[in-house]
PyMOL Python script that loads the backbone (N, CA, C, O; Angstrom):
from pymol import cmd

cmd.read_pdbstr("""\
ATOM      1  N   UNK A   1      18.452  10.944  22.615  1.00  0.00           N
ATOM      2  CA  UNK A   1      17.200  11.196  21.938  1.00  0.00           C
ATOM      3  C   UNK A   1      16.047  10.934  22.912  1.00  0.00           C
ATOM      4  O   UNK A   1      16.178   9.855  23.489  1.00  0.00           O
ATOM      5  N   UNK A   2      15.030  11.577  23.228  1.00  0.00           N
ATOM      6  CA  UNK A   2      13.844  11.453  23.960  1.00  0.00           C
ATOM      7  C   UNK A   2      12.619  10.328  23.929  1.00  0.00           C
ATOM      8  O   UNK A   2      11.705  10.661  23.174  1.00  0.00           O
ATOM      9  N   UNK A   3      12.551   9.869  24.175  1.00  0.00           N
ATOM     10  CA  UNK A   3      11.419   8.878  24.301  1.00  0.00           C
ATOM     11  C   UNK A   3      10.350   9.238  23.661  1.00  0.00           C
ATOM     12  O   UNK A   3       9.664  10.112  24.192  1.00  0.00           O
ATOM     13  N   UNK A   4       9.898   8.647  22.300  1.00  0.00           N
ATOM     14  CA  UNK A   4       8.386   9.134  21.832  1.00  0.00           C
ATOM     15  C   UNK A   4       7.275   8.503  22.268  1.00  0.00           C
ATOM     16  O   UNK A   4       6.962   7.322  22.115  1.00  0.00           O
ATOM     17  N   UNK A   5       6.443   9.764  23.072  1.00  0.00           N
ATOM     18  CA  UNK A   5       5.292   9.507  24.117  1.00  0.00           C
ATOM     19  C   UNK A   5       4.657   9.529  22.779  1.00  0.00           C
ATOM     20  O   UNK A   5       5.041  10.160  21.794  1.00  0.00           O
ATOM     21  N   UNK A   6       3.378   8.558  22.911  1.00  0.00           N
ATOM     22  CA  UNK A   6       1.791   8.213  21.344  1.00  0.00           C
ATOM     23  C   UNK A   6       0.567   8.749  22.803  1.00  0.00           C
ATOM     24  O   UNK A   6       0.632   8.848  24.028  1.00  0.00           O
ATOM     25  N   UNK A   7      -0.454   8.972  21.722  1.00  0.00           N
ATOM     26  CA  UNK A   7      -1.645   9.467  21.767  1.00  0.00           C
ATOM     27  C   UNK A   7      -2.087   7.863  22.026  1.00  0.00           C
ATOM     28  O   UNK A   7      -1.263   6.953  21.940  1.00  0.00           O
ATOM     29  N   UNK A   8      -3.482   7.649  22.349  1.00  0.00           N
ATOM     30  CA  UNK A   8      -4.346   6.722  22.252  1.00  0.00           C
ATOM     31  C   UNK A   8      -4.361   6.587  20.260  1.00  0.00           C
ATOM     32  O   UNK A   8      -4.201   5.574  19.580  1.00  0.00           O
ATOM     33  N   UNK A   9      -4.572   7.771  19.884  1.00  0.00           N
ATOM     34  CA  UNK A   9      -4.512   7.956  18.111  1.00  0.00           C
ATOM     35  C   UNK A   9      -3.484   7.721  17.567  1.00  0.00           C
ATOM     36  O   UNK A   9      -3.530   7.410  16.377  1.00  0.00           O
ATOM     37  N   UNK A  10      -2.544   7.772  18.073  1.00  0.00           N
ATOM     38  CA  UNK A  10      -1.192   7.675  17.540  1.00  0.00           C
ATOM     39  C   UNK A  10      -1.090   5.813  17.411  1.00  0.00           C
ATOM     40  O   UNK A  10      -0.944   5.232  16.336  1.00  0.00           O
ATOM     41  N   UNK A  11      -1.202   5.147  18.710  1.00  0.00           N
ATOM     42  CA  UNK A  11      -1.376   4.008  19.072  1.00  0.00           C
ATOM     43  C   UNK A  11      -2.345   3.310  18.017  1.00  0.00           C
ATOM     44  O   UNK A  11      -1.840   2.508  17.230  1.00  0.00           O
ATOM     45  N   UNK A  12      -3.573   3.547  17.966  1.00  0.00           N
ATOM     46  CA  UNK A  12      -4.536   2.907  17.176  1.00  0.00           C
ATOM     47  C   UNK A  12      -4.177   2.872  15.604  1.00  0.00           C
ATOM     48  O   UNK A  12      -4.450   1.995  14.784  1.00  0.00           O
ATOM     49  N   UNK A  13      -3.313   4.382  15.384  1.00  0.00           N
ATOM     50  CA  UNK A  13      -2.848   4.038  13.507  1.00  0.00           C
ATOM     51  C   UNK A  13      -1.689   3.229  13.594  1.00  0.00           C
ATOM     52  O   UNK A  13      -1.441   2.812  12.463  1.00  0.00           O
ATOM     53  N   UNK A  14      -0.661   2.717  14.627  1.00  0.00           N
ATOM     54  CA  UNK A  14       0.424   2.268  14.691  1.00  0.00           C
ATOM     55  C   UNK A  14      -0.065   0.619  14.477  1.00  0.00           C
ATOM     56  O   UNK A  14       0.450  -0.187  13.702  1.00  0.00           O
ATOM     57  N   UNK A  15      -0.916   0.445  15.166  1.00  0.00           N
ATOM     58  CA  UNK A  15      -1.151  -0.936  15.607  1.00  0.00           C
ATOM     59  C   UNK A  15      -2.388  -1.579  14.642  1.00  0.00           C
ATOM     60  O   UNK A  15      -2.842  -2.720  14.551  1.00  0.00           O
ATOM     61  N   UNK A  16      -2.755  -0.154  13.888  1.00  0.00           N
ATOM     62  CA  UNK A  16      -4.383  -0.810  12.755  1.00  0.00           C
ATOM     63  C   UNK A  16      -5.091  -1.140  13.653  1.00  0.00           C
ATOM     64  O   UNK A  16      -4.889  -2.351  13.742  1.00  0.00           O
ATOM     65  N   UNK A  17      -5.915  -0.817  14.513  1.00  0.00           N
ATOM     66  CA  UNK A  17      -6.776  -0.933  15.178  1.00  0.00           C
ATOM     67  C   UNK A  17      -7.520   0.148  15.641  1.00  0.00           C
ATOM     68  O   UNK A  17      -7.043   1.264  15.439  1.00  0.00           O
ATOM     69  N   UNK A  18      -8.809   0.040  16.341  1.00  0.00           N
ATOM     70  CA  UNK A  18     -10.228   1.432  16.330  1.00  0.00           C
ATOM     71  C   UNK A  18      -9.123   1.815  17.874  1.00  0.00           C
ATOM     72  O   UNK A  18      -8.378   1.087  18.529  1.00  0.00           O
ATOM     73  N   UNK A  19      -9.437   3.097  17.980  1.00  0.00           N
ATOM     74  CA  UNK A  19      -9.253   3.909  19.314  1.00  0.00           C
ATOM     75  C   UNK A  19      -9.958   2.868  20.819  1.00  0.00           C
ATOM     76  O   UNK A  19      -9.539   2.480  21.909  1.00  0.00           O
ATOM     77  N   UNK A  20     -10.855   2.802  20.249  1.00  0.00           N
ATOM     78  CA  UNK A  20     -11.784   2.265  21.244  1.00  0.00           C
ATOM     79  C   UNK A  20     -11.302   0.534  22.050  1.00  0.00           C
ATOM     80  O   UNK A  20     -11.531   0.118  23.185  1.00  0.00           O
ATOM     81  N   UNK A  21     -10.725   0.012  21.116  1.00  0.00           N
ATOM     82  CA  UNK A  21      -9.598  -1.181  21.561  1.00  0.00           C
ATOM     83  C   UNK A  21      -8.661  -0.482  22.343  1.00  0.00           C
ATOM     84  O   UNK A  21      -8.800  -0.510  23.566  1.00  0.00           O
ATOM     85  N   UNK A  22      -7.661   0.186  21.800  1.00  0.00           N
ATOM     86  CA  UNK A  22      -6.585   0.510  22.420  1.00  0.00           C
ATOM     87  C   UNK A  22      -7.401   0.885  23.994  1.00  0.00           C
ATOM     88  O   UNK A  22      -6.972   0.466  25.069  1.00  0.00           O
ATOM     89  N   UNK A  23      -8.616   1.733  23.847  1.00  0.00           N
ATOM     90  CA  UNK A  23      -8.742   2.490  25.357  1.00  0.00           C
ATOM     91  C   UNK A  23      -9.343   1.325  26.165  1.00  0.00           C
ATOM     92  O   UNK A  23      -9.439   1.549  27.371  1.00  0.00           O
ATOM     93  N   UNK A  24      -9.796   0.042  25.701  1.00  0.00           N
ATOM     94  CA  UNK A  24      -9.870  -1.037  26.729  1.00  0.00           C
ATOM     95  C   UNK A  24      -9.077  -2.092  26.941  1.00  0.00           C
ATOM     96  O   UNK A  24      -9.319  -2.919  27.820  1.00  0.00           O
ATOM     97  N   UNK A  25      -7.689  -2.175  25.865  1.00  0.00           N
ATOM     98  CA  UNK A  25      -6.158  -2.539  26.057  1.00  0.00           C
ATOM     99  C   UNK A  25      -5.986  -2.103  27.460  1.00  0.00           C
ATOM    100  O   UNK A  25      -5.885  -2.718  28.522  1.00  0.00           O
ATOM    101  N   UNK A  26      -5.981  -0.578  27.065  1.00  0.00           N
ATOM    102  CA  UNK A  26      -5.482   0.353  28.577  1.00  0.00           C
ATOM    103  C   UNK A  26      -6.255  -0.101  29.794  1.00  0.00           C
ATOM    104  O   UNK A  26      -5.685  -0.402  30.842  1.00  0.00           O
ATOM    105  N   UNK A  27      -7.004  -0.126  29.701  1.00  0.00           N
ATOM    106  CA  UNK A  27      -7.748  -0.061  30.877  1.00  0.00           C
ATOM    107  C   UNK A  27      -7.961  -1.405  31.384  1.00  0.00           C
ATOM    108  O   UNK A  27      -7.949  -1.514  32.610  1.00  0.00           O
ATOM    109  N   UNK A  28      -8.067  -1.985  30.999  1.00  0.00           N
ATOM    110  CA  UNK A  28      -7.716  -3.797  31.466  1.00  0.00           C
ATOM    111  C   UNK A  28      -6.473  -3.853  31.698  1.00  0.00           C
ATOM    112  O   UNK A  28      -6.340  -4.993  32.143  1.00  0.00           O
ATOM    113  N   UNK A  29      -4.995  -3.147  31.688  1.00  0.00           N
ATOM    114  CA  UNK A  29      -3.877  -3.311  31.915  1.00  0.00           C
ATOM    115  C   UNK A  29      -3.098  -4.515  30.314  1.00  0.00           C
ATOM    116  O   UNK A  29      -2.247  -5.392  30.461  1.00  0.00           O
ATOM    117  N   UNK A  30      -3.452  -4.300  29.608  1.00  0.00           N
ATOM    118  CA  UNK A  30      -2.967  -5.516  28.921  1.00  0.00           C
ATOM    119  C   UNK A  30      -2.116  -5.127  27.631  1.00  0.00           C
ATOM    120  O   UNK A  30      -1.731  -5.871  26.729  1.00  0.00           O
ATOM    121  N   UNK A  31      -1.888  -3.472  27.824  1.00  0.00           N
ATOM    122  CA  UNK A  31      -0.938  -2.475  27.058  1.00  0.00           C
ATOM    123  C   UNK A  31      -0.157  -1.926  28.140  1.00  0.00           C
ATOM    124  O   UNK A  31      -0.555  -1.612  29.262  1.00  0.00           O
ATOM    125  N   UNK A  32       0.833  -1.861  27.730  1.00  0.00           N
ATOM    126  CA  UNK A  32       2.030  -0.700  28.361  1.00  0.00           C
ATOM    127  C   UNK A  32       1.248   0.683  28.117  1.00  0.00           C
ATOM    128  O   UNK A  32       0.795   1.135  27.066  1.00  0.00           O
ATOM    129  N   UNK A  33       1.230   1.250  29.507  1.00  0.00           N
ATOM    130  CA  UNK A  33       0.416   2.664  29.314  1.00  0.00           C
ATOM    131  C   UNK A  33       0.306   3.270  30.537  1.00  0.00           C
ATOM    132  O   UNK A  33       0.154   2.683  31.608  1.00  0.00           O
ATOM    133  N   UNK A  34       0.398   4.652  30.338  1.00  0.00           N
ATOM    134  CA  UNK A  34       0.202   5.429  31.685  1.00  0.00           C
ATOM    135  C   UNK A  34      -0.864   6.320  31.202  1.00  0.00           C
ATOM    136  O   UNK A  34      -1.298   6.128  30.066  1.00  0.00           O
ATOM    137  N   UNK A  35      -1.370   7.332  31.974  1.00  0.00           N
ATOM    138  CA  UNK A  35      -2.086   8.284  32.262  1.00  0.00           C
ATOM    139  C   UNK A  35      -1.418   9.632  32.794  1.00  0.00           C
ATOM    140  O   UNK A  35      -0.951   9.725  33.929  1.00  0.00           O
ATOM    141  N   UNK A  36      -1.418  10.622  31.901  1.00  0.00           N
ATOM    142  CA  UNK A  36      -1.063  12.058  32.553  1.00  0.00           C
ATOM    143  C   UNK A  36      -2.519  12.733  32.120  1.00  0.00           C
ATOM    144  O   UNK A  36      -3.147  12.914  31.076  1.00  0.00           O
ATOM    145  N   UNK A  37      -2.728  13.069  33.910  1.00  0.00           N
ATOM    146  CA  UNK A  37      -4.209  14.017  33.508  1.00  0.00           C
ATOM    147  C   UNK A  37      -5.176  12.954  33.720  1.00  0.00           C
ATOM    148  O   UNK A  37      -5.339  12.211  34.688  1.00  0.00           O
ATOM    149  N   UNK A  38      -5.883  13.055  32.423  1.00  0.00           N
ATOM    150  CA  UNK A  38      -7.123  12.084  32.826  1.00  0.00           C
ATOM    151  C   UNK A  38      -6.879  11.443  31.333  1.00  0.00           C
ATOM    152  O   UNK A  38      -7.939  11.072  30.827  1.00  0.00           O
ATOM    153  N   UNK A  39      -5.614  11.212  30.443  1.00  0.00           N
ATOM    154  CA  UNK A  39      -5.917  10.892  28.999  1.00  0.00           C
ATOM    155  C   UNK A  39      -4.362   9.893  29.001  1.00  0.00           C
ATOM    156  O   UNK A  39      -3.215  10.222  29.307  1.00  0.00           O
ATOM    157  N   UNK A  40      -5.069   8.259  28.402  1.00  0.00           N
ATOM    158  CA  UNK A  40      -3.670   7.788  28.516  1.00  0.00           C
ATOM    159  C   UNK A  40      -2.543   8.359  27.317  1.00  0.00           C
ATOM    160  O   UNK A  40      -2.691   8.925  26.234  1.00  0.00           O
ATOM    161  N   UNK A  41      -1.458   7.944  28.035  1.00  0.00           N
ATOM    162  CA  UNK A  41       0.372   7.983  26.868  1.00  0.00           C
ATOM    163  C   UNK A  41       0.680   6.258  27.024  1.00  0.00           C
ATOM    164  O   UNK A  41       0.344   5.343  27.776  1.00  0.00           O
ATOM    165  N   UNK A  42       1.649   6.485  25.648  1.00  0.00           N
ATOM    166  CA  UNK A  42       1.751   5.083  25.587  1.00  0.00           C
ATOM    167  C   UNK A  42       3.707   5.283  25.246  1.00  0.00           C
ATOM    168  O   UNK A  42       3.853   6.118  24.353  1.00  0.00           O
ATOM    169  N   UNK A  43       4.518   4.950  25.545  1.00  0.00           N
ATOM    170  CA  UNK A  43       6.130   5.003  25.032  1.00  0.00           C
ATOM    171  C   UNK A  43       5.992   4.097  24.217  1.00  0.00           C
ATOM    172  O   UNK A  43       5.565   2.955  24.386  1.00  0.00           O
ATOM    173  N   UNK A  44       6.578   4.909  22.765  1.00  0.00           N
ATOM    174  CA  UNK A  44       6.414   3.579  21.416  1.00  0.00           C
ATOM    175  C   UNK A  44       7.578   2.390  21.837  1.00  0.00           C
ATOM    176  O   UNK A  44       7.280   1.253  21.470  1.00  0.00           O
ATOM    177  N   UNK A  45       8.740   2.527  22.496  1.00  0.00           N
ATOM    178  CA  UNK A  45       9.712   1.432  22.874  1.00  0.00           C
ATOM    179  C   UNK A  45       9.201   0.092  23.738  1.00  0.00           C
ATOM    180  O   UNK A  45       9.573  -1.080  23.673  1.00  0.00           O
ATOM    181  N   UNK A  46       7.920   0.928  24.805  1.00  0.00           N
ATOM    182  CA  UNK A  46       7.159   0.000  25.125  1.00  0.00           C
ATOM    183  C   UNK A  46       6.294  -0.759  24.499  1.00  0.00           C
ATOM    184  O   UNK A  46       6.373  -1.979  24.645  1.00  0.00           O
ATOM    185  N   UNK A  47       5.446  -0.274  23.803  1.00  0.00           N
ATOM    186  CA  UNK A  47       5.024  -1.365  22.874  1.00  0.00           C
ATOM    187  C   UNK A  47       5.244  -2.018  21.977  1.00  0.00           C
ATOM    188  O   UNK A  47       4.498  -2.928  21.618  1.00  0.00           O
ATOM    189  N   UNK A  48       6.581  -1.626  21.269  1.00  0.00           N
ATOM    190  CA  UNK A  48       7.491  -2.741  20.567  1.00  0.00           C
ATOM    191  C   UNK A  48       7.844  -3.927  21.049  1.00  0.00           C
ATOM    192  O   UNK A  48       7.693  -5.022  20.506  1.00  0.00           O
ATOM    193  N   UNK A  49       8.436  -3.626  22.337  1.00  0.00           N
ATOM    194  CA  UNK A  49       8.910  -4.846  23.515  1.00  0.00           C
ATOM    195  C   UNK A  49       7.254  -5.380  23.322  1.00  0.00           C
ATOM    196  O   UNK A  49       7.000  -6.473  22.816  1.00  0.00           O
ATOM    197  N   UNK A  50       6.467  -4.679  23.679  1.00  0.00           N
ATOM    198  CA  UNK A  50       4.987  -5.884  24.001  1.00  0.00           C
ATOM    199  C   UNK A  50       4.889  -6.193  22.834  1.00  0.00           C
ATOM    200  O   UNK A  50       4.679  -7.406  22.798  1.00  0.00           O
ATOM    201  N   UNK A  51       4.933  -5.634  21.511  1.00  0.00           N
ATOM    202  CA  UNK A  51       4.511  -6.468  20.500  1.00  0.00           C
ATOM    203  C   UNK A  51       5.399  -7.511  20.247  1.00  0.00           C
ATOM    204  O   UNK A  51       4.671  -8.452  19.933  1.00  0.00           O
ATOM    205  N   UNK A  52       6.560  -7.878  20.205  1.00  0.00           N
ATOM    206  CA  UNK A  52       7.621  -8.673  20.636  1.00  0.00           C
ATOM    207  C   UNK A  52       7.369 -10.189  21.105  1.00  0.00           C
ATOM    208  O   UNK A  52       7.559 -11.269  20.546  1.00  0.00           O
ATOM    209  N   UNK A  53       6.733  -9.730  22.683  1.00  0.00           N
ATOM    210  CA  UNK A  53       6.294 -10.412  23.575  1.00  0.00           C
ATOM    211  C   UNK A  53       4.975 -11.313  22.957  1.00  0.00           C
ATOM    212  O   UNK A  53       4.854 -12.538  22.917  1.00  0.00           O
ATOM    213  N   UNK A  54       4.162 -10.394  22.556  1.00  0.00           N
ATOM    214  CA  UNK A  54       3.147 -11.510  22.161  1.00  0.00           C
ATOM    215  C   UNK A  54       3.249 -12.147  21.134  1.00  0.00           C
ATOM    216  O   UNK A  54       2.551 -13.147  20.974  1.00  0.00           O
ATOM    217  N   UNK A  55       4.454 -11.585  19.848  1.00  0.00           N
ATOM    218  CA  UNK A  55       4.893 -12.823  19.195  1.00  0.00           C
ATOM    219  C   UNK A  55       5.875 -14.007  19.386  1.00  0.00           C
ATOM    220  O   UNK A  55       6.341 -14.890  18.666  1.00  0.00           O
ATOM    221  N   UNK A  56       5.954 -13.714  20.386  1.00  0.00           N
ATOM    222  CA  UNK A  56       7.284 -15.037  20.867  1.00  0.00           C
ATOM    223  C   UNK A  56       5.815 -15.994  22.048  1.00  0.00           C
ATOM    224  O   UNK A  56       5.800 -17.176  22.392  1.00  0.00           O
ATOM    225  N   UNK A  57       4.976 -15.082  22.310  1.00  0.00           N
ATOM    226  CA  UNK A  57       4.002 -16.355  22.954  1.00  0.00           C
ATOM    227  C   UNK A  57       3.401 -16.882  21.999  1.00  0.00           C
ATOM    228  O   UNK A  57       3.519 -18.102  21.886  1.00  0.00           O
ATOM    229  N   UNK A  58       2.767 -16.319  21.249  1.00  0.00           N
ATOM    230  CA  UNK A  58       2.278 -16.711  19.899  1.00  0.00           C
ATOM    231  C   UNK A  58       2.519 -18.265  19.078  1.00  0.00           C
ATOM    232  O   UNK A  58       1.744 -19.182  18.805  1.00  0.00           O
ATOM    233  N   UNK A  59       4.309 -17.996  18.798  1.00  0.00           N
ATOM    234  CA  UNK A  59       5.000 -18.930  18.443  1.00  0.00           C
ATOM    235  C   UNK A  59       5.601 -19.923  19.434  1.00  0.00           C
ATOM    236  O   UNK A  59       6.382 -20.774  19.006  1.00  0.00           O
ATOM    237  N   UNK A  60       5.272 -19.868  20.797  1.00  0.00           N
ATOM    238  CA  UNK A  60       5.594 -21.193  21.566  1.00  0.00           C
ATOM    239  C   UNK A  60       4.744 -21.989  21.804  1.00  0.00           C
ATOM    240  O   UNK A  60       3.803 -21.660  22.525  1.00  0.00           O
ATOM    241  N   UNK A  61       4.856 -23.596  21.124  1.00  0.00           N
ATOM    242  CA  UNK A  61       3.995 -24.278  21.391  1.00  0.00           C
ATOM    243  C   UNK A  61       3.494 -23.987  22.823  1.00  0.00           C
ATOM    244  O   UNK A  61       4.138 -23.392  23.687  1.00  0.00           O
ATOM    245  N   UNK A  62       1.736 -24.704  22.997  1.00  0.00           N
ATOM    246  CA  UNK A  62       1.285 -24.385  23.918  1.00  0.00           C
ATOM    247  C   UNK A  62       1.489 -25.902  25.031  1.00  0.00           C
ATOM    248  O   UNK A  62       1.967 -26.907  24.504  1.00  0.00           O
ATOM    249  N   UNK A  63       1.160 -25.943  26.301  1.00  0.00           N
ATOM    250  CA  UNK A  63       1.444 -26.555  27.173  1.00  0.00           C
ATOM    251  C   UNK A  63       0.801 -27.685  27.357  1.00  0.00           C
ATOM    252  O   UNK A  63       0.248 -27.442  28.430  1.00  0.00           O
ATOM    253  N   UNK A  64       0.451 -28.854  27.039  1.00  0.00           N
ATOM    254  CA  UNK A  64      -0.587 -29.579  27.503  1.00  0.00           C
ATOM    255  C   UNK A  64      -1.489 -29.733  28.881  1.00  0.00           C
ATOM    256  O   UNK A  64      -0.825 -30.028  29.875  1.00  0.00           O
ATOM    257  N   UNK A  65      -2.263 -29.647  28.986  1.00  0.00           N
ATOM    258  CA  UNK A  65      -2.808 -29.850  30.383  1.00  0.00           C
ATOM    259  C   UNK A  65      -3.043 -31.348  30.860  1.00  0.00           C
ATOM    260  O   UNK A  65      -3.245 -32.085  29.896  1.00  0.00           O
ATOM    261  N   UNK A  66      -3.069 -31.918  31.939  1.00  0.00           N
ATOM    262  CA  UNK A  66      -3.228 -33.348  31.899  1.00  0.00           C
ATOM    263  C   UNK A  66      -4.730 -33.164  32.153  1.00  0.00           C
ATOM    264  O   UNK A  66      -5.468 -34.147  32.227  1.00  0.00           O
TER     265      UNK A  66
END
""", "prot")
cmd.dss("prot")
cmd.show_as("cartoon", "prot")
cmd.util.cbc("prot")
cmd.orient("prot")
């Protein structure tokens, strides 16, 4: 089965959030995302794994600092 490539739109109804997040997600690097052309793609498998990811940081206590 093929990999389903998302829109920036596709992304923003997936995740409940404005377009305009997702396109500075992207652009700060802090989403899984490429660029074909001049318009990002996002692989929905990739951002499962990241959504994943930020709930397992989420839920680990945090570190003390001395």
């Amino acid at each position: 089965m093929p990999e389903e490539i998302l829109t920036v739109r596709d992304v923003a109804e997936f995740l409940k959030v404005t377009e305009r997040t997702i396109y500075r997600l992207a652009t700060e690097g802090k989403i899984p995302s490429f660029k074909v052309g001049g318009s990002w793609r996002f692989q929905r498998s990739d951002l499962i794994r990241w959504m994943n990811e930020q709930a397992e940081r989420r839920d680990q206590p945090e570190k003390k600092k001395d």
